[in-house]
N, CA, C and O atoms as CSV, one atom per row, in Angstrom:
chain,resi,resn,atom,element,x,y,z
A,1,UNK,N,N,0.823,-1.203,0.000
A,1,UNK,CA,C,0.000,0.000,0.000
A,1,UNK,C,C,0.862,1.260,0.000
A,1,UNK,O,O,0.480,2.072,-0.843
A,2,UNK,N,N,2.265,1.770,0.948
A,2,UNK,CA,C,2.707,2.560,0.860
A,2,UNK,C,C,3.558,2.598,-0.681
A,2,UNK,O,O,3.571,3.674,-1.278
A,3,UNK,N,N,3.952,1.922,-1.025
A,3,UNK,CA,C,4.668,1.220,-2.482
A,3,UNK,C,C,3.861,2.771,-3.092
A,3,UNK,O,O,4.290,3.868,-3.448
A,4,UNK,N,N,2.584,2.185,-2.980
A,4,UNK,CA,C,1.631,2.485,-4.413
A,4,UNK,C,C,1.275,4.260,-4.217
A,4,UNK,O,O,1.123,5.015,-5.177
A,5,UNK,N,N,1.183,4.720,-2.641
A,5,UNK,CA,C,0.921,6.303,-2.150
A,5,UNK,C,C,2.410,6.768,-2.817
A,5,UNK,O,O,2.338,7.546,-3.769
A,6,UNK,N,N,3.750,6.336,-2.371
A,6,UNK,CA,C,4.672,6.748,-2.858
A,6,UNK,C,C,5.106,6.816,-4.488
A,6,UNK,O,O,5.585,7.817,-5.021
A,7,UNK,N,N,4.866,5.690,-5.079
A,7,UNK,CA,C,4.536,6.005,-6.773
A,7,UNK,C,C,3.563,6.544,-7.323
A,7,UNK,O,O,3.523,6.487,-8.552
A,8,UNK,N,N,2.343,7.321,-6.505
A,8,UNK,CA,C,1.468,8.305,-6.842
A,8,UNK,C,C,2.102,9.710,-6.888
A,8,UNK,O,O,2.125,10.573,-7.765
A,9,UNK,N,N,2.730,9.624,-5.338
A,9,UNK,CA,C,3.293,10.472,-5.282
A,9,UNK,C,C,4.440,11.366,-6.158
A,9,UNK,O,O,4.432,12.589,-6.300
A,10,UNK,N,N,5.392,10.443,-6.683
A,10,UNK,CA,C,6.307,10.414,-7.612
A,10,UNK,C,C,5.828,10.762,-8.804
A,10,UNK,O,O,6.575,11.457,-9.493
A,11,UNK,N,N,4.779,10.468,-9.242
A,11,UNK,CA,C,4.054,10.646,-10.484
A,11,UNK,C,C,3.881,11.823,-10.449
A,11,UNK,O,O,4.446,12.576,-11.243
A,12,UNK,N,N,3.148,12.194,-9.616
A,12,UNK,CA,C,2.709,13.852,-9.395
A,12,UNK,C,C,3.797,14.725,-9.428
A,12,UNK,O,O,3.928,15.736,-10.117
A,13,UNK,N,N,4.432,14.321,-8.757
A,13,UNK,CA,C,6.112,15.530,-8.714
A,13,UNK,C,C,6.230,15.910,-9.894
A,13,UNK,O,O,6.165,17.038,-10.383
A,14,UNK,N,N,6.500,14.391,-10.579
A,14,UNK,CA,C,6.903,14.122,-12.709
A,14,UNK,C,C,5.983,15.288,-13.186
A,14,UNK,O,O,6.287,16.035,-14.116
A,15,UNK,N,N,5.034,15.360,-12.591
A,15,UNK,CA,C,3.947,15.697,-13.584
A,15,UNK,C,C,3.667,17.190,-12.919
A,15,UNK,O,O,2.586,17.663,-13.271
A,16,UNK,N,N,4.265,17.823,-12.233
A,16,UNK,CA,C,3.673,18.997,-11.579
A,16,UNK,C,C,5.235,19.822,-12.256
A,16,UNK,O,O,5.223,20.954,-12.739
A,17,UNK,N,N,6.590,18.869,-12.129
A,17,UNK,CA,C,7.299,19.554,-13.071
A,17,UNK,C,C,7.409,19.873,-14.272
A,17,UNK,O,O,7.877,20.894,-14.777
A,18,UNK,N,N,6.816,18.669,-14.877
A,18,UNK,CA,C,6.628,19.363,-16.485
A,18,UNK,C,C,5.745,20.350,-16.631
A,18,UNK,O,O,6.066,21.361,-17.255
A,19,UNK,N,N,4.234,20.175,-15.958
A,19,UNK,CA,C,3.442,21.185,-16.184
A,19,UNK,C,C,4.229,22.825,-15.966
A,19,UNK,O,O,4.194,23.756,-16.771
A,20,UNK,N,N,4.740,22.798,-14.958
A,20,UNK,CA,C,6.183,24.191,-14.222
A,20,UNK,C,C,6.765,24.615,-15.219
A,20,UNK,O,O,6.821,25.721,-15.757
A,21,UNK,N,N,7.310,23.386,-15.480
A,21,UNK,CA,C,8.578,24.240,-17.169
A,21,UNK,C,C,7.877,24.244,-18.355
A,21,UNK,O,O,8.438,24.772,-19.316
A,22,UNK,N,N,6.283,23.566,-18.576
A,22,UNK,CA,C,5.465,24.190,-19.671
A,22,UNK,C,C,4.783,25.684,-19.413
A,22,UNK,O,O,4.722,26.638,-20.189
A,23,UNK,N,N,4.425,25.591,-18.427
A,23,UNK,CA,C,3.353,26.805,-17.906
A,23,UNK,C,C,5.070,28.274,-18.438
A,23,UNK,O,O,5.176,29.124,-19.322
A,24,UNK,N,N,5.942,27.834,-17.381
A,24,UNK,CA,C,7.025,28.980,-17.504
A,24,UNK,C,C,7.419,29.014,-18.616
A,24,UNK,O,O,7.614,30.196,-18.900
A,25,UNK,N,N,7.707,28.230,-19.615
A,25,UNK,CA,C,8.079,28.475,-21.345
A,25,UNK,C,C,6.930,29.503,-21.880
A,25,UNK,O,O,7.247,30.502,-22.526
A,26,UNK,N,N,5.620,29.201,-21.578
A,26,UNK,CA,C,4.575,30.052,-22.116
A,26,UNK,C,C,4.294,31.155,-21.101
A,26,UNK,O,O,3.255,31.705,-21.465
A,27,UNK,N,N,4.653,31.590,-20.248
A,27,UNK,CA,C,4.927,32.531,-19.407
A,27,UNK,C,C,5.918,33.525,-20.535
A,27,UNK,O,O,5.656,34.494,-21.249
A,28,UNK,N,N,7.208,32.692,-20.254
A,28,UNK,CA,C,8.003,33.551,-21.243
A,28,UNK,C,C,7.287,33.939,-22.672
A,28,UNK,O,O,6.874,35.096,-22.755
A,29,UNK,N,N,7.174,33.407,-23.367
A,29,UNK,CA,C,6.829,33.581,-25.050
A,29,UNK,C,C,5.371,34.465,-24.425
A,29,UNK,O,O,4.883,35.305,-25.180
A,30,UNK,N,N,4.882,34.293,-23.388
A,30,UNK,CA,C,3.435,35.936,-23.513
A,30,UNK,C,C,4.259,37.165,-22.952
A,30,UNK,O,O,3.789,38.242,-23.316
A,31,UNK,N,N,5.381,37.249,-22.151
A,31,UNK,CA,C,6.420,38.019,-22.168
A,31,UNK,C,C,7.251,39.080,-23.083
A,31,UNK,O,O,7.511,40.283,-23.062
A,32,UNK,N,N,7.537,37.856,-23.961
A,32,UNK,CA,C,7.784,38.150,-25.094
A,32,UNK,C,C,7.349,38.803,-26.237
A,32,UNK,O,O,7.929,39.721,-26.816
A,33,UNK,N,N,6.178,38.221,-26.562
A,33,UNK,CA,C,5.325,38.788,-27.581
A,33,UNK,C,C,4.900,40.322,-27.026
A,33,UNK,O,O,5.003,41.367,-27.668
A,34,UNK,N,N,4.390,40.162,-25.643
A,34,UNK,CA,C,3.931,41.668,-24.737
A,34,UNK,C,C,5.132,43.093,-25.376
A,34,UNK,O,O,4.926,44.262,-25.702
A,35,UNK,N,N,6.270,42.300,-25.321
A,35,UNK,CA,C,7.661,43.552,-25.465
A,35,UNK,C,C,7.549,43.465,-26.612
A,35,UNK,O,O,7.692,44.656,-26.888
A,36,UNK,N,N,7.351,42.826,-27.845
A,36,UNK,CA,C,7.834,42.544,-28.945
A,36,UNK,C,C,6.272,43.314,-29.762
A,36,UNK,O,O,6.338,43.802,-30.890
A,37,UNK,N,N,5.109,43.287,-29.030
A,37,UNK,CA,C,3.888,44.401,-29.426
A,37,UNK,C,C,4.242,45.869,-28.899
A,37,UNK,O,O,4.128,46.886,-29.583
A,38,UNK,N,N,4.641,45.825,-27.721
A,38,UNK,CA,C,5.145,47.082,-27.347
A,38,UNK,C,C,6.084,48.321,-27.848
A,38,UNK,O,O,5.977,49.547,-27.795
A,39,UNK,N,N,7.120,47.350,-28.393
A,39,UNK,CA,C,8.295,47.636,-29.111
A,39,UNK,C,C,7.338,48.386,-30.687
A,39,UNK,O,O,7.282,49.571,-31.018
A,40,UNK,N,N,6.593,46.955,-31.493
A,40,UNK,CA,C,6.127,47.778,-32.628
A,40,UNK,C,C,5.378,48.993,-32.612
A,40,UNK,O,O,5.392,49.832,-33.513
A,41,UNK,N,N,4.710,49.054,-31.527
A,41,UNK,CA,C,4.073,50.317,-31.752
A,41,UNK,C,C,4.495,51.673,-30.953
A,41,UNK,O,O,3.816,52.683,-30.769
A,42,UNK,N,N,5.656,51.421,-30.590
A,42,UNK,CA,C,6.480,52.530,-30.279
A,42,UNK,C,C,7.244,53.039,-31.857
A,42,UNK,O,O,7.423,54.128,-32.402
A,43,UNK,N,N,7.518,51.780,-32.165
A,43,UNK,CA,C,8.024,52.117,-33.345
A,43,UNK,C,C,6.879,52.877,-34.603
A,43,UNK,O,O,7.088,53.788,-35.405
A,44,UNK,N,N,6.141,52.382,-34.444
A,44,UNK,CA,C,5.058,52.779,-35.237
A,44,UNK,C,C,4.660,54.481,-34.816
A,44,UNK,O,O,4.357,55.306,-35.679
A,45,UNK,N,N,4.718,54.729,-33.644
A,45,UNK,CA,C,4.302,55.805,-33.594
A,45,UNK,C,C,5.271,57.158,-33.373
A,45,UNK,O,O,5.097,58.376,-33.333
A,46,UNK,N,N,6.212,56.374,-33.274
A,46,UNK,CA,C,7.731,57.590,-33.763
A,46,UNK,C,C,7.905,57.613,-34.926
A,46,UNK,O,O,8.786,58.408,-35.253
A,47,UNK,N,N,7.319,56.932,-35.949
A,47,UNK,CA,C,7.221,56.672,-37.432
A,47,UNK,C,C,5.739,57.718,-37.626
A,47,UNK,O,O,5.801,58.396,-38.652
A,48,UNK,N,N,4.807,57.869,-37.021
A,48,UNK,CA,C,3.823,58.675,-37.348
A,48,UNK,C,C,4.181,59.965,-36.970
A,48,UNK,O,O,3.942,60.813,-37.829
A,49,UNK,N,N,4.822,60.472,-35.651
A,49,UNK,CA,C,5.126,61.682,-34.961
A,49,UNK,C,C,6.512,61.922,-36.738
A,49,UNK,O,O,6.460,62.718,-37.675
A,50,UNK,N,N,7.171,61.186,-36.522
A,50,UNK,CA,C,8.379,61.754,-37.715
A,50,UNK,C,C,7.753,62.055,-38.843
A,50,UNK,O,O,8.327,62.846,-39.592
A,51,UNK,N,N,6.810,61.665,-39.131
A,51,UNK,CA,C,6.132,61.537,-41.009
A,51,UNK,C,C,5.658,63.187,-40.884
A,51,UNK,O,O,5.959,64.108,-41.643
A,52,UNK,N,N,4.525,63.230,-39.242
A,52,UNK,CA,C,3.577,64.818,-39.069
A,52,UNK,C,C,4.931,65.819,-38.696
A,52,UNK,O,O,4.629,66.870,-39.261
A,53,UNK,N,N,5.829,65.963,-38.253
A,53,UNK,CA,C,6.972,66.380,-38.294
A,53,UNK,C,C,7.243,67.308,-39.518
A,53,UNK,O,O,7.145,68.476,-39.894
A,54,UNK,N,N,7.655,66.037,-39.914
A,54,UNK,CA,C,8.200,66.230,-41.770
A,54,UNK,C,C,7.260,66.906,-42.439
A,54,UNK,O,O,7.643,67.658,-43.335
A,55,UNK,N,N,5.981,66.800,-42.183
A,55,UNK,CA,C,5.403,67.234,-43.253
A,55,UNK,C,C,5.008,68.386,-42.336
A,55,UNK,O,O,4.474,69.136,-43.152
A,56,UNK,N,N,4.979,68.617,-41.893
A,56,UNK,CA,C,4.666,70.016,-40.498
A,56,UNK,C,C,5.961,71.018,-41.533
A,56,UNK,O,O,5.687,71.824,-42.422
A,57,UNK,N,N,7.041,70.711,-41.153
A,57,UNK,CA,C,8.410,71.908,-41.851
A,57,UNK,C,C,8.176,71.902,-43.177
A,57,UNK,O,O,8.861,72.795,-43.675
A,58,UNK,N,N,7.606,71.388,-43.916
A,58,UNK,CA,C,7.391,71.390,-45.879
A,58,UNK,C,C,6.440,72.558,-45.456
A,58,UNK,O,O,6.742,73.727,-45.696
A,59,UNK,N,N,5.269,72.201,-44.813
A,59,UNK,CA,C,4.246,73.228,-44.386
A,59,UNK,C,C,4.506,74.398,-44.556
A,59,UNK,O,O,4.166,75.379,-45.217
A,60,UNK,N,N,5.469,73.938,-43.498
A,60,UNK,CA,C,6.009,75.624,-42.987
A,60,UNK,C,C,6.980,76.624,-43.901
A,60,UNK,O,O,7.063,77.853,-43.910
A,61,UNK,N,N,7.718,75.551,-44.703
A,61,UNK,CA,C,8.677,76.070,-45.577
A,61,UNK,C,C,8.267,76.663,-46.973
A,61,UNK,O,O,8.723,77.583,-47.652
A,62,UNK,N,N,7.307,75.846,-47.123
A,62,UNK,CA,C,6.044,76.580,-48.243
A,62,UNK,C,C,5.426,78.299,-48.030
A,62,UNK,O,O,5.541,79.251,-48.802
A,63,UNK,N,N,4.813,78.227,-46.794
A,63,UNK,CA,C,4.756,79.114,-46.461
A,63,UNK,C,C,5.393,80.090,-46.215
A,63,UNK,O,O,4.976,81.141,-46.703
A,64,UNK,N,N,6.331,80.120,-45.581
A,64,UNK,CA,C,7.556,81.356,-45.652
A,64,UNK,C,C,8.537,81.542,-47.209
A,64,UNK,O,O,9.281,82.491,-47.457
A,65,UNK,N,N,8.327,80.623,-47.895
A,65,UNK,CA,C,9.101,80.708,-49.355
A,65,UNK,C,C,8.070,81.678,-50.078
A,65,UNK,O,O,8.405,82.362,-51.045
A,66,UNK,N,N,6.570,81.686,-49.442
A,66,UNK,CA,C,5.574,82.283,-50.659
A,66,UNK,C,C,5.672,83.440,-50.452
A,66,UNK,O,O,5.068,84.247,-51.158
């Protein structure tokens, strides 16, 4: 009887560690992706601020040339 509580037991460990280093792999990679969305739309929107920028001084340069 104890045989069989102790190879339950053992099982569970097996099985509570893999679930640990699956759960934490996908921990990481939603981590990841989080910085890696974050990142694009920082980028994206220093790409929009630079474009209204740019076209802000043509604006302006138009105007003072006329």
């Amino acid at each position: 009887m104890k045989l069989v509580v102790i190879k339950q037991k053992l099982e569970y460990l097996e099985y509570m560690k893999n679930f640990r280093s699956t759960e934490f792999k996908l921990l990481l990679r939603d981590e990841k992706s989080i910085i890696t969305g974050i990142s694009n739309m920082v980028i994206s929107a220093y790409k929009i601020l630079n474009d209204n920028i740019v076209n802000y001084v043509i604006e302006k340069g138009k105007f003072y040339s006329n």
